[in-house]
N, C-alpha and C positions, 0 to 999 in steps of 0.2 A: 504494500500500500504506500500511496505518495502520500503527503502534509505539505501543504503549502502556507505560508505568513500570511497573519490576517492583515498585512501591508502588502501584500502581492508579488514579493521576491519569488525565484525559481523554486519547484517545488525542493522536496529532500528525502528520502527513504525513511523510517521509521529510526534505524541505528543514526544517522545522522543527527535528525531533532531529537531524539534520546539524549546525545552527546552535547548540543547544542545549547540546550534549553533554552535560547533566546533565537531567533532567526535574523540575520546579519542586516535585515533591514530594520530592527526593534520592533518587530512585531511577534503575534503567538502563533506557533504553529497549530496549525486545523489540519482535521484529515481531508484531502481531494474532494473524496465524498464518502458518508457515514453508508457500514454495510446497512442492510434492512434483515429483520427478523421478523419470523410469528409463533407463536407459543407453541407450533411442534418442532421447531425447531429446539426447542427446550425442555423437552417429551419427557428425556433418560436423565435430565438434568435435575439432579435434587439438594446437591450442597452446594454451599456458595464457593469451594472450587470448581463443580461440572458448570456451575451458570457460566463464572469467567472463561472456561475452558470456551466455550461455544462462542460466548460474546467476544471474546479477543483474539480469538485465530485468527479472523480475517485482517485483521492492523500488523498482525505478525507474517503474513505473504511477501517473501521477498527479503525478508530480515534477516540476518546472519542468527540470530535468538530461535528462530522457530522451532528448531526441534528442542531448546531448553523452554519452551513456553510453563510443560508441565511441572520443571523445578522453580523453576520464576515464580510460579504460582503457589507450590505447597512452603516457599520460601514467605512469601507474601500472606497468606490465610493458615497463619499455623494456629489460630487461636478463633473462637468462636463470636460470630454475629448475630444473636439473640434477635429475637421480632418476638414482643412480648405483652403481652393484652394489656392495657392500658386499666387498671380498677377503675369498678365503677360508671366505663363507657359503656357499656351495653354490648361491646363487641362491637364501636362501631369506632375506634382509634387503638392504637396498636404504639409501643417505642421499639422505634430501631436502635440498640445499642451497641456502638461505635465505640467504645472505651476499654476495648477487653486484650488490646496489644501491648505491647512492654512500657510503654511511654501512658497507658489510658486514655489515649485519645485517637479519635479516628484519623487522624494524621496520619498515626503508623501504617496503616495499608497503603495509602500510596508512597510512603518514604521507604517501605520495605520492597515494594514494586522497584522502584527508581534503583534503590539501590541492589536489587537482584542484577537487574539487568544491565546497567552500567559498570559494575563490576565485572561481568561477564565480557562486555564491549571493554570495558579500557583498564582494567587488574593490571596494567604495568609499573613494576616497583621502578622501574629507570626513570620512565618517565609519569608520575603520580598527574592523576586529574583533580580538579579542585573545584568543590561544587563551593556553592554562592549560596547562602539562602539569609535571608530578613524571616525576621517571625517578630510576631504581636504574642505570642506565648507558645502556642503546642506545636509548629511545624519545626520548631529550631530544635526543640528536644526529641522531636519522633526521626530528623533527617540525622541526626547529629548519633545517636542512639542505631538507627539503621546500618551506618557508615562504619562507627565505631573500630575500629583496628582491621578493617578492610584492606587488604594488600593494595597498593598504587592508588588509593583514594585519599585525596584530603579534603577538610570540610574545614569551612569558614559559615561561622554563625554570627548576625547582627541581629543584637534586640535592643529595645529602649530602655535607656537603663531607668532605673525607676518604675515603670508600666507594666510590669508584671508582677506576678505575685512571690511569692518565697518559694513555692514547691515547685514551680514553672522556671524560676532563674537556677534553681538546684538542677536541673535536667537538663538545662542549656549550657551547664558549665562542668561535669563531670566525668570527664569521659579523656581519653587515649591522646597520646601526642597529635596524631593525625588529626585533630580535631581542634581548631582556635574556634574562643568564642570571647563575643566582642561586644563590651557594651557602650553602644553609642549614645552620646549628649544628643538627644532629638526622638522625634516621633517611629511610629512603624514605618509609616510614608517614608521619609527620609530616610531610613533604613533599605528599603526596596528600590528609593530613587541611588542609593550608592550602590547598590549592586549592580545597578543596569549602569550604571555611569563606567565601573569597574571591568563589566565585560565587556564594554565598549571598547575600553582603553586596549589600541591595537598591542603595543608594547607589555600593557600585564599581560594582557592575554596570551601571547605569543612564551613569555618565561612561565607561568602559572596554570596553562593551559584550562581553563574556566567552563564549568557547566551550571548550572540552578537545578535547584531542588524544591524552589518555590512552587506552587500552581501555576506559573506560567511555564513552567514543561512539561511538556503536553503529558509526560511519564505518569506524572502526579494524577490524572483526571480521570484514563483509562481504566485504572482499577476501582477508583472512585466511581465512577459508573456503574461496576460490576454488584456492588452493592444495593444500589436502588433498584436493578435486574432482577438481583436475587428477592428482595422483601416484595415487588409489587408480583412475581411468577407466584409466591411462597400465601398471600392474599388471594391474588385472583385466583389460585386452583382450590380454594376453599371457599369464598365466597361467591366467586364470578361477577367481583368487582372489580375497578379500576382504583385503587386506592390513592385518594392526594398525598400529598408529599408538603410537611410542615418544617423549613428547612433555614438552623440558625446559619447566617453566613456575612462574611467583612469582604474577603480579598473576591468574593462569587467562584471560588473554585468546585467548590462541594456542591453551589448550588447549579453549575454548569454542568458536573457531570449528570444530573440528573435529567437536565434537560438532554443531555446527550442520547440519554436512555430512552429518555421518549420518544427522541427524533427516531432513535434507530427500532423504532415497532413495540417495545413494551408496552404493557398494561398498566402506564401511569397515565391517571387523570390530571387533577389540579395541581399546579405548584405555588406553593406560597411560601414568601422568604420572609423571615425576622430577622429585623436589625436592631443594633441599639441604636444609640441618640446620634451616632455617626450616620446622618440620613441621604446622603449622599444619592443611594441609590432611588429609595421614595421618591426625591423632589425629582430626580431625571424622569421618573414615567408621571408627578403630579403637572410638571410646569415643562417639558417637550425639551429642555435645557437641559447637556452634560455640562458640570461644574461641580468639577474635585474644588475640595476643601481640605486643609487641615484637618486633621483628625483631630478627636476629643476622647477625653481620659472616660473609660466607665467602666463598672462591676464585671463585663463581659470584656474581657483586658482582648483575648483573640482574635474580638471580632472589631478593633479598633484602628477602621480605615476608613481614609477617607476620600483615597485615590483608587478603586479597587481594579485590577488590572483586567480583571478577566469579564468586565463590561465590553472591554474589544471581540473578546471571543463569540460572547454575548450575543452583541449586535448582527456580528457576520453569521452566525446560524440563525438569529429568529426577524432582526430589524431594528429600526430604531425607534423607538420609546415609544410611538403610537400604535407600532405591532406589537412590542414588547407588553404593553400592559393590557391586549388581548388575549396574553398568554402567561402571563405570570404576576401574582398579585406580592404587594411588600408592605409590610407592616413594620414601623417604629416603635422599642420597645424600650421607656428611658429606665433609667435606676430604680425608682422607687417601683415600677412597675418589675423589675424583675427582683427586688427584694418580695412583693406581695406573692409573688408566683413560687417563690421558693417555701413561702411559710405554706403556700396551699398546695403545694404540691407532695408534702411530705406531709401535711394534715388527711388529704384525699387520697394521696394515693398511695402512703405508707413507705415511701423513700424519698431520699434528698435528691435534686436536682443541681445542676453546676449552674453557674450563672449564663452561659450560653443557650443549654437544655431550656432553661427558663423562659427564654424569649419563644422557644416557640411554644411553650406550655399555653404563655399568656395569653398567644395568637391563639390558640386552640381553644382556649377558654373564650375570649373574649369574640368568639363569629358568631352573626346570628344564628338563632337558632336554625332556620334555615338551611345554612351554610354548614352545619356542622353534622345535618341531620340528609341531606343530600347526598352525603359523599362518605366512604370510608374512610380516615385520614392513619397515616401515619408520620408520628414526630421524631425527627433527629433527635437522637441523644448524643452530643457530640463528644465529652470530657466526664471523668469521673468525678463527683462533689469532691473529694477528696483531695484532687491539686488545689482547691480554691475552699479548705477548710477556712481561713480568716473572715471570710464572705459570709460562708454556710453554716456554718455551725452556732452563730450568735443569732442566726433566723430560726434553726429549727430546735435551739436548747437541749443538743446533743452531739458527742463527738461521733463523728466518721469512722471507719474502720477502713486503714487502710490496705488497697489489694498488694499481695504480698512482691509484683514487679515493680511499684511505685516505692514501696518500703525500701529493696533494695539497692535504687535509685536512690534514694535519701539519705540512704546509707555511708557511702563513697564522699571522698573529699573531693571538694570544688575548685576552679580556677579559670579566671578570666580577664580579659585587659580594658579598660576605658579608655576613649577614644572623643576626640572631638571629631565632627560631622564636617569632615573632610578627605577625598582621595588620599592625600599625602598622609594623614594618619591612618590610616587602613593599609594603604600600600607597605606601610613602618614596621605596621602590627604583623603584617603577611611573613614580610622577609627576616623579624626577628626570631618568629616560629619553626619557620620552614626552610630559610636559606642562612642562619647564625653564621658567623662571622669566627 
C-alpha cells in the first residue's frame, strides 16, 4: 500500500512513512486509499489480534514487515481490551478499556505497534534511529517504555515541565540510557512545534537520523483503529447495532482512528468527541474558522492542546468543518464538570474514572435523552484513575489501588534534563546524551 502527505508530496511505501513519521513536505501521511471491509470479512475473527490481523494486512502489501505482521501484532496486544457493560445502563452503553498495557494507558498499543515495527525496519546499533515525540502526559511514557533498551533505537521525550502530574512525569523519566527525557519551559504545543522544527533541521536530521512517535505517524493510528474494529464487531454480533463511539481526545489521534474504522466499513455509528476547556476543536465546527490557540492548563493534563495536528488528517478524509460537523459531534468538558463526573461516576457506577474517562462520562450523561436512548454508545476509557491519584482520590474519598505495571514503574529511579524552548537547547541536550564528548 502507498501513503501519501496530507500536503500532497510523492507518495511512500508503508516502511518509508513508518520510518519517516513526518513527510518531507510537513504534512501527515494518509493511506492512497482506505481498504473496505464487511462483517464477513470478520466471520473467524474473534480476539482483538484476529480483528487487527484482517484489518491491517492490506496496509502491510508490499512492506518488507509483512510476513512479521503476526509478531508485530502478538508484540502489540499482549495484554487484554475489556468492553464492559456500563452499571446501570440498561445495556444500552458499554467502557472500552484502554489502560490494561504497561504504561495504563491506551497509548501503549500504538507505541508498542511503532515500536515492533521500527525496530524491525531500523534495529541498527551502528547507526541508532531517534524517535521524537512531545506528550501532554501518556504518549511520552507508553513510546519511551515501548523503546526502552531497544537495540539501534533512541528516544527523545519532551513534556511540559510542570503540566503533568507526578505518576505521569515518573514514566517519562525512568527508563535506559537510550532514552532522554526532557523537560521543557513551555506548553504541549510548543513541545510538538520543537519536534517538527527538529526534524526539519536538514543537518540534525542527517547526524540523528529522526522518526516521531507522536500520532502524527501514521504507525500510531493503524493499531488504534484496530480497537474501535474490534468493540463495534464484538457489539454489533450481539446486539445488531451500530454502536457510537464517546471519544476523550486533545492531539485527535485516537479520535481519527476511529473515524478511520468507519471509513473502512465497520459497524460504527455516531462519533462524539470530549474535550476539555482546550476548545479548539468545538469552535472550528461552531464558527467554520480553524484557529489554534495556546493551550490551557486542566485536570485532563493529556488532553491539553490546543494546536491538534491531526485536524489535517481530519479534514482530508471527511472535509472541512461544514462536513465535519455532519459527521462528528464535540462537546466541551471544563474542570468543575469533570471533577462532578468523577464523584458520579464512582457513586453510579462503583469505580473511579481518570480525568480524561470523565469527559466522556459527562458527555454521556449529559445527551438528551433522546440521544442516549437512540443509539448504543460506547465510552473510551483512556488512562487508569491511578496515574492521576492527586485529582481522584480527594473526589471519591478513597485510595486507588495500584495495577501492579504502574507500581513497578514507580518503582525505579528517575532522571531528566530542563530545557528552555529552544532548538539550541534541545540540540545540547541530544549530543550530551548521545554523542558525550
Amino acid at each position: 500500500m502507498q501513503f501519501q502527505s496530507t500536503r500532497g508530496s510523492a507518495p511512500a511505501s508503508l516502511d518509508q512513512a513508518l520510518a519517516n513519521g513526518l513527510a518531507a513536505d510537513g504534512g501527515l501521511y494518509v493511506p492512497v486509499e482506505l481498504p473496505q471491509f464487511d462483517d464477513d470479512d470478520f466471520a473467524a475473527a474473534d480476539s482483538v489480534f484476529d480483528v487487527a490481523a484482517v484489518l491491517l494486512t492490506p496496509f502491510f502489501q508490499g512492506s518488507t514487515l509483512r510476513a512479521e505482521l503476526p509478531d508485530i501484532l502478538a508484540e502489540t496486544f499482549s495484554f487484554p481490551v475489556p468492553l464492559t457493560p456500563l452499571p446501570g445502563s440498561r445495556g444500552n452503553a458499554e467502557i472500552l478499556e484502554l489502560y490494561h498495557g504497561p504504561t495504563a494507558a491506551f497509548k501503549d498499543v500504538g507505541a508498542r505497534f511503532l515500536a515492533a515495527c521500527l525496530s524491525r525496519l531500523e534495529g541498527d546499533a551502528a547507526a541508532p534511529l531517534t524517535i521524537l515525540v512531545a506528550t501532554s502526559g501518556d504518549t511520552g511514557g507508553a513510546v519511551a517504555a515501548a523503546f526502552d533498551q531497544r537495540v539501534g533505537m533512541r528516544v527523545v521525550v519532551l513534556f511540559p515541565d510542570g503540566r503533568v502530574s507526578e505518576r505521569q512525569a515518573q514514566q517519562l523519566t525512568c527508563w535506559s540510557d537510550n532514552v532522554l527525557s526532557v523537560a521543557v519551559k513551555g506548553s504541549f504545543d510548543d513541545c510538538q512545534k520543537l519536534v517538527k522544527a527538529t526534524m526539519a533541521n536538514a543537518s540534525l536530521a542527517a547526524k540523528f537520523r529522526f522518526s516521531s512517535a507522536n500520532s502524527i505517524n501514521i504507525g500510531r493510528l493503524l493499531p488504534q483503529a484496530t480497537y474501535y474494529a474490534y468493540a463495534s464487531l464484538q457489539h454489533f454480533r450481539k446486539s445488531g447495532k451500530k454502536p457510537g463511539f464517546i471519544i476523550p481526545t486533545g492531539n485527535l489521534g485516537n479520535a481519527h482512528a476511529c473515524v478511520m474504522a468507519r471509513a473502512m466499513g465497520l459497524p460504527i455509528g455516531a462519533i462524539v468527541l470530549a474535550t476539555n476547556a482546550n476548545r479548539t476543536i468545538a469552535d472550528y465546527l461552531a464558527s467554520l474558522k480553524w484557529q489554534p490557540r495556546a493551550s490551557v492548563q486542566t485536570l485532563a493534563t493529556a488532553m491539553d492542546v490546543g494546536d491538534p495536528s491531526n485536524m489535517e488528517r481530519l479534514r482530508g478524509l471527511l472535509g472541512d468543518a461544514e462536513k465535519l460537523r455532519q459527521q462528528i459531534e464535540v462537546f466541551v468538558v471544563d474542570d468543575a464538570e469533570i471533577r462532578a463526573a468523577i464523584r458520579d461516576d464512582f457513586t453510579e457506577f462503583g469505580f473511579p474514572t481518570c480525568p480524561h474517562t470523565a469527559t466522556a462520562t459527562h458527555v454521556w450523561r449529559h445527551m438528551s435523552s433522546a440521544a442516549r436512548s437512540a443509539t448504543d454508545w460506547i465510552i473510551v476509557a483512556t488512562a487508569h484513575p491511578a496515574k492521576f491519584e492527586t485529582v481522584v482520590e480527594p473526589l471519591i474519598g478513597t485510595s486507588i489501588g495500584l495495577p501492579a505495571e504502574l507500581a513497578a514503574i514507580l518503582s525505579k529511579p528517575s532522571r531528566s534534563v530542563m530545557i528552555e524552548l529552544s532548538l539550541d537547547a534541545l540540540t545540547e541536550a541530544m549530543r550530551d546524551r548521545f554523542f558525550p564528548s
